[in-house]
LOLO-93886 format. One record per residue: z, y, x of N, C-alpha, C in turn. Coordinates in steps of 0.2 Angstrom, whole numbers, plus 5000, padded with zeros to 4 digits. Example, Ala and Ser with C-alpha at 12.3 -4.5 7.8 and 13.67 -1.06 7.14 Angstrom:
2
503949725066503949785062503949845066503549895064503649955068503950005064
This chain:
403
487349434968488149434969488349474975488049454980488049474987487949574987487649594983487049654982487849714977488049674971488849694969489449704974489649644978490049654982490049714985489249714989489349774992489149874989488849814983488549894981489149934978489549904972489949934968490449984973490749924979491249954983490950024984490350014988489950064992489850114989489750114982489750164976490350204975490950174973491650204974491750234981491450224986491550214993491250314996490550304993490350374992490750454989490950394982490950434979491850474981492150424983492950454985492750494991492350504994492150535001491950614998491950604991491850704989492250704984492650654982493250694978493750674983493850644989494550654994494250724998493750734999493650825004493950864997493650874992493750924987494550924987495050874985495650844983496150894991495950874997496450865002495950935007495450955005495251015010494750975016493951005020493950985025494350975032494751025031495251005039495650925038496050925032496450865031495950795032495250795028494750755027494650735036494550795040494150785046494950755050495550745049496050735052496050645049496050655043495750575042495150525043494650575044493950535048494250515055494350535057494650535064495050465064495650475061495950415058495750355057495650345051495050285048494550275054494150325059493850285063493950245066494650295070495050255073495250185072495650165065495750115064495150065063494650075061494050025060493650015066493950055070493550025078493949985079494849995079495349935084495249865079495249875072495349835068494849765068494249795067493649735070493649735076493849755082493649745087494249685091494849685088495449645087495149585082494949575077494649515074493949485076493549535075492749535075492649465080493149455084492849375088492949315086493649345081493849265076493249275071493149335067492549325059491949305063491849325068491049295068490949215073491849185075491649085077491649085069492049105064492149075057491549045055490949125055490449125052489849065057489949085062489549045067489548965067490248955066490548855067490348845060490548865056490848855049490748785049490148795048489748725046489548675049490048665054490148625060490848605061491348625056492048585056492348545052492548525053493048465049493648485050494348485044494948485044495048485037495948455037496248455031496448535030496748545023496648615021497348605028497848595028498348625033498148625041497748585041497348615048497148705050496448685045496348765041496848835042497348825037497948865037498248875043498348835047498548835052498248885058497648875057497248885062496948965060496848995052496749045051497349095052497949055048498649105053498449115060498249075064498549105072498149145073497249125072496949185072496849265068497649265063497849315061498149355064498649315067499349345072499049345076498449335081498249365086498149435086497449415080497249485082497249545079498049565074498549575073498949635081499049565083499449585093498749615096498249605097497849665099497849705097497649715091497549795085498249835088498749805087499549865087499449865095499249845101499349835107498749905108498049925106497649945107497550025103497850015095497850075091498750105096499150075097499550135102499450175108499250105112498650155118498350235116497850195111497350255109497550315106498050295101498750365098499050375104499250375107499650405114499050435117498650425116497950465121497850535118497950545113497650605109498250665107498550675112499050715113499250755104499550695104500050725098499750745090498850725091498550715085498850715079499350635079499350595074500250605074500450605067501350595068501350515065502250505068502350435067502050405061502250435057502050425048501650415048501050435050500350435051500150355054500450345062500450285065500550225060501150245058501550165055501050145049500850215045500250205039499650175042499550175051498650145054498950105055499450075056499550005059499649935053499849965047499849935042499349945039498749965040498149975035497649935038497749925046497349905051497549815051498349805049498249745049498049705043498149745036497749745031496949735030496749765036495949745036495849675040496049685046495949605048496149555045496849525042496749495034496249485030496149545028495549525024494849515027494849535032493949535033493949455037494449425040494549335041494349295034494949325028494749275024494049305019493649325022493049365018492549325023492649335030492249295033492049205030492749185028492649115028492449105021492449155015492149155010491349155013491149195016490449205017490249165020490549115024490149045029490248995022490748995020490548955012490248975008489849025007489349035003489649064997490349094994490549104987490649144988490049204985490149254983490349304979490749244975491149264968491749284971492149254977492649264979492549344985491849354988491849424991491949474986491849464979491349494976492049534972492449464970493249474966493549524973493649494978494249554983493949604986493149614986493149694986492949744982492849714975493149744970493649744968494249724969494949744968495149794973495049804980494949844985494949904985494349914981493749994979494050004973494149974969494550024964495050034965495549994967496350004967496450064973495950044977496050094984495850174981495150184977495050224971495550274969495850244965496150254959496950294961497250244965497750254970497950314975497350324976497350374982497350414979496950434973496450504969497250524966497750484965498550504960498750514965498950484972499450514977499250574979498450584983498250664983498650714979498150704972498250734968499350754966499650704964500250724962500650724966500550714972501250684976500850744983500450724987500050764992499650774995499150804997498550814997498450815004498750755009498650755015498350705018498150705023497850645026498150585027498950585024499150525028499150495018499050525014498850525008498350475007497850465011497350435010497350405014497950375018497850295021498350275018498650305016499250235010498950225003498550265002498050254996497450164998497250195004496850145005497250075009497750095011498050035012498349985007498650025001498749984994498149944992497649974991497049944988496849864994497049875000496749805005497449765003498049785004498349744999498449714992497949734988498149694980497449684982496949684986496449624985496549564989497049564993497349494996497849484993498149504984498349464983498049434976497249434978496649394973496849314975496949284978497049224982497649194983497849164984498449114988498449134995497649094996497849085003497049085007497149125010496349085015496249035015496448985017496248915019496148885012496248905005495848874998495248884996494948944999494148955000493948905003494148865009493648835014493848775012493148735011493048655010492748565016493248555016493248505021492748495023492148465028491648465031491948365032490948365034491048285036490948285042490748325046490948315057491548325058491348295064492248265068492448335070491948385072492148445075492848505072493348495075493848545075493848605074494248655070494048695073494548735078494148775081494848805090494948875089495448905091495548975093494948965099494948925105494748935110493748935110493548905107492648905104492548965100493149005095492949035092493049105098493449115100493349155107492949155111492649105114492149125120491449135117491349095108490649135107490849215103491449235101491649285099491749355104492049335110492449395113491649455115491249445115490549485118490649515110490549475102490349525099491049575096491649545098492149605097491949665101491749655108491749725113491149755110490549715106489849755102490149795096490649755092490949805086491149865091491849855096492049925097491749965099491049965103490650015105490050035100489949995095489550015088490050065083490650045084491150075079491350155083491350155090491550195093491250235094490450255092490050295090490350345084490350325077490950375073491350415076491850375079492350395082492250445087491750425092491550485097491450545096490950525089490750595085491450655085491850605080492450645076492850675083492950635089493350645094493250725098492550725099492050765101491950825096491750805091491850875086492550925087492850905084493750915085493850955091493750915095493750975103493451015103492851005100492751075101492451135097492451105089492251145085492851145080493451095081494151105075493951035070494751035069494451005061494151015055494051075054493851095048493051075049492551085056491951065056491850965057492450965060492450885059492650855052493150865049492850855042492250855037491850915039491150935037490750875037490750875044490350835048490150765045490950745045491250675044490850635036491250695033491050685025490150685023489850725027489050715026489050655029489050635035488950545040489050495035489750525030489750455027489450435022488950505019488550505013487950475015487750505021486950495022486950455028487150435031487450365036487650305036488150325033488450225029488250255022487750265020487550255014487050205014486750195020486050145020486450065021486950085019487250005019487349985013487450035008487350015002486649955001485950005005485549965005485149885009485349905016485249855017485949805021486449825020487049785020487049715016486749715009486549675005486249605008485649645011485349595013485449565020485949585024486049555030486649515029487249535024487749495022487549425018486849425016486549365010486249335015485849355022485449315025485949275030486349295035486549295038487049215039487349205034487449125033487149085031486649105028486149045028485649035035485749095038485449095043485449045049486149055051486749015056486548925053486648945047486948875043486148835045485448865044484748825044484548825052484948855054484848855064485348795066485848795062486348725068486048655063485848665059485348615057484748595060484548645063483948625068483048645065483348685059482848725056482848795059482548795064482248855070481848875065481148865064480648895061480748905053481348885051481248925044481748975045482448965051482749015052482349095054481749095058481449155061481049175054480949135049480449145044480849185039481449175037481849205033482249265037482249275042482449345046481749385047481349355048480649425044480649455039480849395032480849425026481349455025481949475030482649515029482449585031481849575040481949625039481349675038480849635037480649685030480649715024481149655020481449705015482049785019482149755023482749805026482349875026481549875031481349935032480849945025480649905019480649965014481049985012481649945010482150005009482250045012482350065018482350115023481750185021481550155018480750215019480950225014480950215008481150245001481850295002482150265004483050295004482850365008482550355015482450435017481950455013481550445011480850495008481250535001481850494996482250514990482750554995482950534999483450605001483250665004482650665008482450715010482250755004482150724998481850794991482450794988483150754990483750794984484150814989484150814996484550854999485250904998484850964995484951014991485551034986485250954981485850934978486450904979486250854984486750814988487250854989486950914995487450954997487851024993487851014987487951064982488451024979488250954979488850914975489550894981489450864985489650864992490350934994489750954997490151014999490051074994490251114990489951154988490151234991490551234992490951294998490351295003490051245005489751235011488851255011488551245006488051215003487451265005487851335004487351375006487251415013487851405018487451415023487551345027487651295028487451235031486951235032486351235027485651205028485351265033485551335031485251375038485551385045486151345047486551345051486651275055486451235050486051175054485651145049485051155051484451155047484251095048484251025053484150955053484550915052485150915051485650905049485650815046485850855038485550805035484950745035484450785038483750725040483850695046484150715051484550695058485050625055485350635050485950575047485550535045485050555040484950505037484350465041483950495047483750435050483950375054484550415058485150375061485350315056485550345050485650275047485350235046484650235043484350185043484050145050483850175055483950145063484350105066485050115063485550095066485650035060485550035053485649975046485149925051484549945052483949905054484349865060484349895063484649865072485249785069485549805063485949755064485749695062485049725059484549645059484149615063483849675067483449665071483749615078484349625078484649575084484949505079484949485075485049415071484849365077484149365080483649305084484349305089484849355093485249345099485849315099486049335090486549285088486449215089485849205084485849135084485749095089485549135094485449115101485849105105486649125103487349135105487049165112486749225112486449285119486949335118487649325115488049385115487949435119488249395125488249445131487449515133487049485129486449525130486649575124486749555119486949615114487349675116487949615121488349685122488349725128487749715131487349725135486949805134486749785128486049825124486749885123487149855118487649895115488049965121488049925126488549975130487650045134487150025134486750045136486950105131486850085125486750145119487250175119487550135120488450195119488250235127488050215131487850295138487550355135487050315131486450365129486950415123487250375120487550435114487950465116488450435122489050485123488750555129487850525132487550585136487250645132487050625126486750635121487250685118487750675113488450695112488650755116488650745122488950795129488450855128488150835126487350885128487150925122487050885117486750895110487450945106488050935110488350985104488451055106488351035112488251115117487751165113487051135114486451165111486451145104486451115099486251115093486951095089487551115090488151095084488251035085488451015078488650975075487950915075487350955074486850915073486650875079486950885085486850845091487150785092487750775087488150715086487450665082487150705079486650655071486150645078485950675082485450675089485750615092485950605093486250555099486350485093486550505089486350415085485750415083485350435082484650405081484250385089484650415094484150395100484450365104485250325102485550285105485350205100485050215095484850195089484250145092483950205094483250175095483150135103483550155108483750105114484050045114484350045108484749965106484149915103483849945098483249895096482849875098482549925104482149905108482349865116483249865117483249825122483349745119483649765110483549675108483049675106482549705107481749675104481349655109481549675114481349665122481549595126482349575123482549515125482449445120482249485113482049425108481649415111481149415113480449405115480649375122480749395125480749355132481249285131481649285127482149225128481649165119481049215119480549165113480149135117480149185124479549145129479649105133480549085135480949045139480748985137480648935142480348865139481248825139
């Protein structure tokens, strides 16, 4: 069920990423990756510390549903007041990027994401998958479907496709009533608080903006200094061959992950490390399959992709594509491989590792686009990739040997 929710999306999700370039042009596209990054870095980094007390306490609270409601509103309207306090900043930074129309369509799509991804979290600490599985498939298609008619009859702009995609977050919140109907009373006395869900939260919102703000540094860094036309390029291969490995192993980190939490504050340690081996093992053979098949359809990839592009890309940056696709599965793995810091509540070491990597990429980045294009952006996450792993492979071990 878990493997649906996110496959189907992620299928639709691919596949708009080549019919919105073809539809709206690379420059449009790369003016809207820029966008969308933008919003999905303020978005979870404004929630990301209420979804992950949700998913962390869950199963450690007690309340009536109007407690519940209560307490998911504030944590909406909060972070909510973060997201519009943080996407203005940022739009004011980028001299004149963005027009209003553009703004008002990010600040409406951003607070459509945080809605949904609270009441998506407390579906996934309750274990219903049927209810992930119903709102983001109404999501993916509607978002789909919506977008491909306003490009196509109305405009073929980039602000085109955040009112497409904003439609689609709102008719999947309105699968539901209400957040607080997913989630079922508990038998501990424990509450639940904005204040417990923020102090184990606020480290891994700072770990999403600085994982998220990788993309973004790409799109930002590109643009300056190769245009949007190669930022669009760019954007649209990252999202095929980069969050494409989340089709694959997103599955299994959304499926373990609660039950993970849920058999650790139980005091089942030893089955919890035993069922995060078996996640991330399955994790890296998928990872091995997924690069050894794209390295031989490449070709095709990029002929369906881009086809305007297709034939001198591959001599023009000839690592390209295999520079993407190993960053992605590096960076799918990594989200597994620090689980042990979670449970740990070791945030601060996560966001820790995270802000190291984020030096490396944005040194990386500075450096790699000078000498190798585009392709030095795909450089700098594979080896910003591989300093995250191993500063939380480094620290799981050391806080396994802490008596």
């Amino acid at each position: 069920m878990y493997a649906l929710a996110k496959g189907v999306p992620g299928v639709l999700g691919l596949l708009s990423v080549v019919i919105f370039v073809r539809l709206v042009g690379p420059e449009q596209f790369g003016l809207y990756a820029i966008m969308a990054a933008t919003i999905s870095m303020w978005a979870t980094f404004a929630s990301g510390w209420f979804c992950q007390g949700i998913v962390r306490y869950y199963s450690s609270w007690h309340a009536s549903y109007r407690e519940l409601h209560r307490f998911l509103a504030k944590g909406i309207g909060v972070s909510i007041a973060i997201y519009s306090v943080a996407l203005l900043i940022n739009f004011a930074s980028l001299d004149n990027l963005f027009s209003w129309i553009e703004f008002g369509l990010s600040f409406a799509l951003g607070a459509l994401i945080i809605s949904q991804s609270i009441t998506i979290s407390c579906a996934l600490s309750d274990l219903q998958p049927n209810v992930v599985l119903r709102v983001e498939m109404i999501r993916a298609i509607v978002s789909f479907g919506v977008t491909c008619a306003i490009a196509y009859y109305v405009s073929a702009t980039a602000a085109s496709l955040l009112a497409g995609a904003g439609i689609g977050y709102a008719f999947s919140l309105l699968g539901y009533r209400s957040p607080a109907l997913i989630l079922e009373p508990k038998t501990q006395s424990e509450k639940p608080g904005l204040a417990q869900a923020w102090i184990y939260g606020w480290p891994l919102s700072f770990w999403f903006l600085a994982q998220l703000s990788f993309a973004w540094l790409d799109r930002i860094m590109i643009q300056a200094q190769f245009g949007l036309h190669d930022t669009g390029v760019f954007a649209s291969l990252s999202e095929i061959f980069t969050r494409g490995f989340s089709l694959l192993i997103y599955p299994i980190t959304i499926a373990a992950h609660p039950r993970l939490t849920a058999m650790w504050n139980a005091g089942d340690k030893k089955g919890s490390w035993h069922l995060l081996k078996i996640a991330v093992s399955l994790g890296v053979g998928a990872s091995l399959i997924a690069v050894i098949v794209l390295h031989f359809t490449q070709g095709m990839l990029l002929r369906f992709i881009l086809p305007t592009e297709a034939a001198t890309l591959p001599h023009a940056q000839p690592f390209l594509v295999a520079a993407l696709t190993t960053g992605g599965a590096i960076w799918q793995l990594a989200l597994l491989m620090h689980k042990p810091l979670e449970l740990q509540s070791r945030t601060k070491i996560m966001l820790l590792a995270i802000i190291a990597a984020f030096g490396v990429k944005l040194v990386t980045n500075r450096f790699g686009l000078a000498h190798f294009g585009v392709s030095g952006a795909a450089y700098g996450t594979i080896l910003s990739g591989l300093v995250y792993m191993t500063l939380c492979a480094l620290s799981t071990r050391s806080g396994k040997s802490t008596p």
